[in-house]
N, CA, C and O atoms as CSV, one atom per row, in Angstrom:
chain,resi,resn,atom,element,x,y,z
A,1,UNK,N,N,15.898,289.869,157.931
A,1,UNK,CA,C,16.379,291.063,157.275
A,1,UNK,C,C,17.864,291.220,157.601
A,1,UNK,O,O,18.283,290.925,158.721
A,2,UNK,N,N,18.520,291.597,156.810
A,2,UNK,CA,C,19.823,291.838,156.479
A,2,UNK,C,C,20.399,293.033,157.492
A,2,UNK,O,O,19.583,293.822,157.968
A,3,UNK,N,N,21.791,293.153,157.811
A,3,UNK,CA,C,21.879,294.610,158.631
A,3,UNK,C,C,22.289,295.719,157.485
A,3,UNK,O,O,22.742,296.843,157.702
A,4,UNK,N,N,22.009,295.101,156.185
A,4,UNK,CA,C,23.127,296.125,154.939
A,4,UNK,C,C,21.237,296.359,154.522
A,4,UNK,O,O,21.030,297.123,153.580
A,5,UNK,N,N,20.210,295.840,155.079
A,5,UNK,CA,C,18.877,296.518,153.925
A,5,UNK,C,C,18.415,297.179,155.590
A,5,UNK,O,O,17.421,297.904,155.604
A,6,UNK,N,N,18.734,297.062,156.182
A,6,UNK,CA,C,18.370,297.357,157.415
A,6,UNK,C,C,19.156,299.217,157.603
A,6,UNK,O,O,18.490,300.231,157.816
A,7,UNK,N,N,20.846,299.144,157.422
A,7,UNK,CA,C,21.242,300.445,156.814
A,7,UNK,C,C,20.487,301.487,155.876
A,7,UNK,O,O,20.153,302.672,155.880
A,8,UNK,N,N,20.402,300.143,154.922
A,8,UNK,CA,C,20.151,301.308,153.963
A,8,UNK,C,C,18.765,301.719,153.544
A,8,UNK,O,O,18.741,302.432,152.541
A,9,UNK,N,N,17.638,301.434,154.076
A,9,UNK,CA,C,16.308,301.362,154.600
A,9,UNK,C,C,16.664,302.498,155.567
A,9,UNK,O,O,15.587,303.085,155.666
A,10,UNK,N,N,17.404,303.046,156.215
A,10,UNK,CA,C,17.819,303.931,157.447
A,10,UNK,C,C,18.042,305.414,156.152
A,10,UNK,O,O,17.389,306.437,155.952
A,11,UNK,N,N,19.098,304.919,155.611
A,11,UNK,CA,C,19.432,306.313,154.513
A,11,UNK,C,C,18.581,306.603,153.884
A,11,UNK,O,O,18.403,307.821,153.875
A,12,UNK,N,N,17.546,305.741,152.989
A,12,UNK,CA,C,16.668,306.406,152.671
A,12,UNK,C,C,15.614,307.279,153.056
A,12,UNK,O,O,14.997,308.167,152.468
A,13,UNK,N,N,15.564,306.712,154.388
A,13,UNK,CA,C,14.566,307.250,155.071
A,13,UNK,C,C,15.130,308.692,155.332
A,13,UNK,O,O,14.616,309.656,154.763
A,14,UNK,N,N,16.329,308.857,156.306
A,14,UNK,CA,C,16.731,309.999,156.434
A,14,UNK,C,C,16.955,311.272,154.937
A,14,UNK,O,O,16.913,312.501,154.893
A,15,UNK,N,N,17.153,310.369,154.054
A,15,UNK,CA,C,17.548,311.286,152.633
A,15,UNK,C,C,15.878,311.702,152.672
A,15,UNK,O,O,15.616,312.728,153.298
A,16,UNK,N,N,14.788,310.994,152.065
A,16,UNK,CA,C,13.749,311.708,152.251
A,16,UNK,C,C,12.907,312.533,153.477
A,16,UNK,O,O,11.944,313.220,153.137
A,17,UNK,N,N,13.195,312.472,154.548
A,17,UNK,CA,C,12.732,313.335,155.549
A,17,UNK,C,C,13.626,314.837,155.494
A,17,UNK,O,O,13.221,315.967,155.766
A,18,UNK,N,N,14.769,314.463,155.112
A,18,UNK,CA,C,15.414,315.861,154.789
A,18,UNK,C,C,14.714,316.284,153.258
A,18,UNK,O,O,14.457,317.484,153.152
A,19,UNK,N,N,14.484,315.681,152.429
A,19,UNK,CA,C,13.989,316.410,151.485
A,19,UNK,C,C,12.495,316.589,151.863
A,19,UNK,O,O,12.276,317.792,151.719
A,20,UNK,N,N,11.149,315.852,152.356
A,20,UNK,CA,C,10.639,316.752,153.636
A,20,UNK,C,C,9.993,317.986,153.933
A,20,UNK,O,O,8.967,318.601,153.642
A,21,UNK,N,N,11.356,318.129,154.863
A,21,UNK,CA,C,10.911,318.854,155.524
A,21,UNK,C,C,11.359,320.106,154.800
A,21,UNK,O,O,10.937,321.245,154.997
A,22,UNK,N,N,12.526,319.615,153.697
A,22,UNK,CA,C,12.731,321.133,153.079
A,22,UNK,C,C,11.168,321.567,152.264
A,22,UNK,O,O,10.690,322.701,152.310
A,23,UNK,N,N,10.596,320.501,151.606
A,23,UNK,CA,C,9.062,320.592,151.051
A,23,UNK,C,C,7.982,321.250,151.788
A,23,UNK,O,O,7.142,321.996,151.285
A,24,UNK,N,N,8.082,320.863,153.205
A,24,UNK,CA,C,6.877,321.446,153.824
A,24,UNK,C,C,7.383,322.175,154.697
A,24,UNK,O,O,7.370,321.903,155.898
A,25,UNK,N,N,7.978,323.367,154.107
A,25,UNK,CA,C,8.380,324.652,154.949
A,25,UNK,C,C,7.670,324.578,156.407
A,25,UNK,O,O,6.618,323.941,156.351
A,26,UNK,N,N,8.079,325.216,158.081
A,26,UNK,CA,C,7.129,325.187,158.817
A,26,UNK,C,C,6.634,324.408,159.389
A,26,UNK,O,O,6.060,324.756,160.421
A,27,UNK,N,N,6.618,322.966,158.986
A,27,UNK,CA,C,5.752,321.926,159.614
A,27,UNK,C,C,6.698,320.990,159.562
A,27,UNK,O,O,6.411,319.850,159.198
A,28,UNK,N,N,7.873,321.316,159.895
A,28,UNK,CA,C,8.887,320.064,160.398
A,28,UNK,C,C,9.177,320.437,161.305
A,28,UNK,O,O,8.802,321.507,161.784
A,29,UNK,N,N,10.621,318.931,162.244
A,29,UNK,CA,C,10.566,319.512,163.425
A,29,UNK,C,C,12.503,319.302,163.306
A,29,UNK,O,O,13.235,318.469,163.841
A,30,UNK,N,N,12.711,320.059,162.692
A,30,UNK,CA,C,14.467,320.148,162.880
A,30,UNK,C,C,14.965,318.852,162.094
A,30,UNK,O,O,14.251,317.864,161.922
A,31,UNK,N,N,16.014,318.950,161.731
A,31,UNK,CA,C,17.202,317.608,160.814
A,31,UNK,C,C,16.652,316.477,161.788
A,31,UNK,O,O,15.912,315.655,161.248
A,32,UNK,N,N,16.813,316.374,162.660
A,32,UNK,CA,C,17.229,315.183,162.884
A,32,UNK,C,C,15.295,314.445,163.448
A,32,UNK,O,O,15.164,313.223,163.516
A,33,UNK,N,N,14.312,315.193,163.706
A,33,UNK,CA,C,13.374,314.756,163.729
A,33,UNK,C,C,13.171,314.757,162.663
A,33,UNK,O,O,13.245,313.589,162.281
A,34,UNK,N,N,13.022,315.171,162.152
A,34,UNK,CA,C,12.621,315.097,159.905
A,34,UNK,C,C,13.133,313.966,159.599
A,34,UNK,O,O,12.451,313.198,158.921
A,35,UNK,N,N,14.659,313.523,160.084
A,35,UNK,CA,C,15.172,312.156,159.778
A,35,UNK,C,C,14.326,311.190,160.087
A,35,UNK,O,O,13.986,310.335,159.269
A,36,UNK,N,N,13.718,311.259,161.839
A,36,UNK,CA,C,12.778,310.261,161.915
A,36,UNK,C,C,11.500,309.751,161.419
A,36,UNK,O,O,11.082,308.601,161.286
A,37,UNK,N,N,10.782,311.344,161.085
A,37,UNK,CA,C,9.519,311.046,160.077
A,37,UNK,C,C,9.988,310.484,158.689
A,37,UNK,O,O,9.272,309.939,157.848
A,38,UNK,N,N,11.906,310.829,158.593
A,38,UNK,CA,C,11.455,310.347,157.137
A,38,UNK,C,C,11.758,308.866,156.782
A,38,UNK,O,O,11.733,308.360,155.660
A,39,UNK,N,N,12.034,308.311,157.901
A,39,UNK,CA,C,12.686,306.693,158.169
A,39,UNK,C,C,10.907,305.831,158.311
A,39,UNK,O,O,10.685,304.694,157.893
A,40,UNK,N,N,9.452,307.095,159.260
A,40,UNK,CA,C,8.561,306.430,159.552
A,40,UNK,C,C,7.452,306.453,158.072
A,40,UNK,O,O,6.452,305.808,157.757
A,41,UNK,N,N,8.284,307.598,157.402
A,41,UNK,CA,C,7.008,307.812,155.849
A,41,UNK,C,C,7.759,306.614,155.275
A,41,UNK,O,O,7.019,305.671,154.998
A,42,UNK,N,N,9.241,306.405,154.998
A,42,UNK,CA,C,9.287,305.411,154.200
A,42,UNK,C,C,8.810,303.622,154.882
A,42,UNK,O,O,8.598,302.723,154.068
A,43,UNK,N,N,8.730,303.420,156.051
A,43,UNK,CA,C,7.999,302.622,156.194
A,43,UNK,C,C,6.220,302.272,155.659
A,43,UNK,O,O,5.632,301.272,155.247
A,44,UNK,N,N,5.849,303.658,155.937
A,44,UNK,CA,C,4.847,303.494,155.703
A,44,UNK,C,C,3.951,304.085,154.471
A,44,UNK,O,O,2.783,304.442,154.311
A,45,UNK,N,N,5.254,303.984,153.617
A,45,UNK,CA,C,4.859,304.202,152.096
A,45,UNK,C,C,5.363,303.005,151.168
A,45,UNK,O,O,5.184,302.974,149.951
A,46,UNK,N,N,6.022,302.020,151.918
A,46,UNK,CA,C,6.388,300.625,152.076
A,46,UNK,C,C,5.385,299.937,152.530
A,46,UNK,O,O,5.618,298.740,152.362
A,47,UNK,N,N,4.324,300.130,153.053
A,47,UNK,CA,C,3.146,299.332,153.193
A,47,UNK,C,C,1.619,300.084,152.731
A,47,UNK,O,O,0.672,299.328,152.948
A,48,UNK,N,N,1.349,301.012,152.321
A,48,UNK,CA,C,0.193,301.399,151.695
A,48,UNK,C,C,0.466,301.228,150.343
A,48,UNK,O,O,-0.238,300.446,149.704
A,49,UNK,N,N,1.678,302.035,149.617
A,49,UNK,CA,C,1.850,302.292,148.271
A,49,UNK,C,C,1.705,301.000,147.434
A,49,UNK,O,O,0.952,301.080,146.463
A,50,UNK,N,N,2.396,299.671,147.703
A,50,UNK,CA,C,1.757,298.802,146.818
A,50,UNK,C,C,0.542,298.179,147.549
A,50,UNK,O,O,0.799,297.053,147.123
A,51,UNK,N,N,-0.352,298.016,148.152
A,51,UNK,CA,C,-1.642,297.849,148.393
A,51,UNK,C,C,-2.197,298.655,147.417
A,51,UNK,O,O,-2.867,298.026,146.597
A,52,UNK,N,N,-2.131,299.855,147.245
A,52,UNK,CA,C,-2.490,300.848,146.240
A,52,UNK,C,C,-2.584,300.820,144.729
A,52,UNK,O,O,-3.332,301.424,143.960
A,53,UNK,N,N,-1.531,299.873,144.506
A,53,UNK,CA,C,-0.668,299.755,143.384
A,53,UNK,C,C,-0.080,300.999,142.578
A,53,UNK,O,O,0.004,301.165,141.361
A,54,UNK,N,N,0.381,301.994,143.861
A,54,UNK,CA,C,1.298,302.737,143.500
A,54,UNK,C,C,2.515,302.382,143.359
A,54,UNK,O,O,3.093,302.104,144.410
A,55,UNK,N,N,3.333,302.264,142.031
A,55,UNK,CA,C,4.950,301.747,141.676
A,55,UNK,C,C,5.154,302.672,141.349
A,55,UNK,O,O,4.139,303.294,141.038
A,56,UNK,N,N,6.612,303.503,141.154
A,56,UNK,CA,C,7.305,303.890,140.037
A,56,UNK,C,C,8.539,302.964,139.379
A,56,UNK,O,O,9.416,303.207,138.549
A,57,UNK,N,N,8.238,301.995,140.020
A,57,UNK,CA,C,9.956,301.187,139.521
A,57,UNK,C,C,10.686,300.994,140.887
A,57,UNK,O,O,10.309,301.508,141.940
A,58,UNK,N,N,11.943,300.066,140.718
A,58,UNK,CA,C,13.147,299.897,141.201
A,58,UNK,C,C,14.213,300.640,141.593
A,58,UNK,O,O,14.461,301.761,141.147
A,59,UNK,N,N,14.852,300.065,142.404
A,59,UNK,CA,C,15.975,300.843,142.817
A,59,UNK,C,C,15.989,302.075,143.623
A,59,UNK,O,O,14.872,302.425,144.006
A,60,UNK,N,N,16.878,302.741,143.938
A,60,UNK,CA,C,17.366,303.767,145.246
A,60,UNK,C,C,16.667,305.093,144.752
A,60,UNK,O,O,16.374,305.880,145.651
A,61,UNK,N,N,16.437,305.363,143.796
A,61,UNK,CA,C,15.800,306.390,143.505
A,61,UNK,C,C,14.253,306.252,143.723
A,61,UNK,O,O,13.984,307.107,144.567
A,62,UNK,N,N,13.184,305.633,143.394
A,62,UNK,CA,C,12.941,305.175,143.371
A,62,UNK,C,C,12.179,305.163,144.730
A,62,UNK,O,O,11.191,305.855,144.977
A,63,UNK,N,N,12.765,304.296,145.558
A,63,UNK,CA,C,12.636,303.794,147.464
A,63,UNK,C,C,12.892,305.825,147.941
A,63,UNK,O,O,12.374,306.178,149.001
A,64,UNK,N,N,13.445,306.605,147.338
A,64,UNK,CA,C,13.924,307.547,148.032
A,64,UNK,C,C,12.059,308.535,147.501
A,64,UNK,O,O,11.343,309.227,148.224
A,65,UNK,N,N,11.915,308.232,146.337
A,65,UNK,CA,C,11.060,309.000,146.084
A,65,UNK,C,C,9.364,308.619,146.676
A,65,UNK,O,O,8.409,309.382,146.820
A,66,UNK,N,N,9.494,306.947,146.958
A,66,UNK,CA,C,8.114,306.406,147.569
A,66,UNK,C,C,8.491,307.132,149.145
A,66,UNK,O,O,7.635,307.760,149.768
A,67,UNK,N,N,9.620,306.972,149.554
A,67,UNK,CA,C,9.743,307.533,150.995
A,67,UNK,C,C,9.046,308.773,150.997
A,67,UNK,O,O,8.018,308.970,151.645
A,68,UNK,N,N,9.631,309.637,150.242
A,68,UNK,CA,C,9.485,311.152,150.473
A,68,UNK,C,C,7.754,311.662,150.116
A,68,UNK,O,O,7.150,312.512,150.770
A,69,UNK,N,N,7.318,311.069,149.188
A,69,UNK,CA,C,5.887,311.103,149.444
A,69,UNK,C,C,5.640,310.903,150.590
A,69,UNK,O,O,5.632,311.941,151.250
A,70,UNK,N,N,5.394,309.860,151.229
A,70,UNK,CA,C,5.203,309.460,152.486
A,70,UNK,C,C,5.753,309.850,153.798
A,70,UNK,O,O,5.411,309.511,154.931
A,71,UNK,N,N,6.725,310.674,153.368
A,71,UNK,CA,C,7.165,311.435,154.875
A,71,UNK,C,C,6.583,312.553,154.374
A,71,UNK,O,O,6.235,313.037,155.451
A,72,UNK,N,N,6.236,313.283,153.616
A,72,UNK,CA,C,5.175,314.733,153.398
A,72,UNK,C,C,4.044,314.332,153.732
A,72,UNK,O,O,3.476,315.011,154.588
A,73,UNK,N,N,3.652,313.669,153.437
A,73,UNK,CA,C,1.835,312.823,153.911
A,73,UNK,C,C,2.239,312.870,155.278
A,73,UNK,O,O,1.517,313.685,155.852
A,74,UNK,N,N,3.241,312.254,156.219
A,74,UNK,CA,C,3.146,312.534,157.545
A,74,UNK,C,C,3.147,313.096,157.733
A,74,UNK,O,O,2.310,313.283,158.617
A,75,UNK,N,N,3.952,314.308,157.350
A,75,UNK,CA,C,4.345,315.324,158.237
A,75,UNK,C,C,2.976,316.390,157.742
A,75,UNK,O,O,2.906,317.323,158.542
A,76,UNK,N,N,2.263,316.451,157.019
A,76,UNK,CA,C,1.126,317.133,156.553
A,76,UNK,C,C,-0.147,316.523,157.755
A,76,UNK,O,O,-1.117,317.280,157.729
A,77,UNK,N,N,-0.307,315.464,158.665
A,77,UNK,CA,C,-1.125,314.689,159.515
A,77,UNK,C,C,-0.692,315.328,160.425
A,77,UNK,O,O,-1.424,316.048,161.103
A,78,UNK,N,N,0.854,315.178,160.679
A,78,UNK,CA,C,1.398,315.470,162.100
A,78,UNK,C,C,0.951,316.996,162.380
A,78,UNK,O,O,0.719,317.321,163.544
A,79,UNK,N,N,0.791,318.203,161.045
A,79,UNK,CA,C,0.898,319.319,161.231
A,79,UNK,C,C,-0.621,319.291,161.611
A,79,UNK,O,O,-0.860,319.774,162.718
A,80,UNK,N,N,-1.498,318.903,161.032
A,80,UNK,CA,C,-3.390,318.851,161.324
A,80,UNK,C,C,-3.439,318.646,162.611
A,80,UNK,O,O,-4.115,319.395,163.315
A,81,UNK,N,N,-2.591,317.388,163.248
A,81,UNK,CA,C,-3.017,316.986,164.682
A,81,UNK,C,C,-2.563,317.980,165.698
A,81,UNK,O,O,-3.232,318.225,166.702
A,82,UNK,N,N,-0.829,318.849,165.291
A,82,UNK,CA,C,-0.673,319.705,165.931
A,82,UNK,C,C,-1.442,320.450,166.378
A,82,UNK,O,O,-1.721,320.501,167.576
A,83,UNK,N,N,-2.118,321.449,165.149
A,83,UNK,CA,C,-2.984,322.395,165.162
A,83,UNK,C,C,-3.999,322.397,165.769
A,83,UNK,O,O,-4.542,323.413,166.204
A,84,UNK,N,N,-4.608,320.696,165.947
A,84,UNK,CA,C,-6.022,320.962,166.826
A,84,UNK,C,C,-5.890,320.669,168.350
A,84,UNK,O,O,-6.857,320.827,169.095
């Protein structure tokens, strides 16, 4: 892996954990942890979503919007596990 997909695999992640946590009012944990759930949803909306054969397409939009599903799906787990 590249250090320029390695960057920018980083921005996306952070662009969707900030959008997030603005989504799930309450159940985030500040900018810069939101950054990290949203660096760990886009990983791991990078490995379920096409198993799934969830696509929307190519490109930065796109990677920002599979992220951000996937950092709300975390952060919606993280808030369940809190709670109990």
């Amino acid at each position: 892996m590249e250090f320029n997909s390695v960057i920018a695999m980083l921005l996306v992640g952070a662009i969707a954990g900030w959008i997030a946590g603005k989504l799930m009012k309450g159940r985030g944990f500040g900018l810069f942890g939101n950054i990290i759930v949203g660096i760990v949803g886009a990983f791991l909306a990078g490995v379920i979503f096409p198993t799934l054969g969830f696509a929307v397409g190519g490109g930065v939009i796109a990677s920002i919007f599979h992220a951000t599903i996937g950092s709300v799906i975390l952060l919606f787990v993280i808030g369940l596990v809190r709670r109990a």
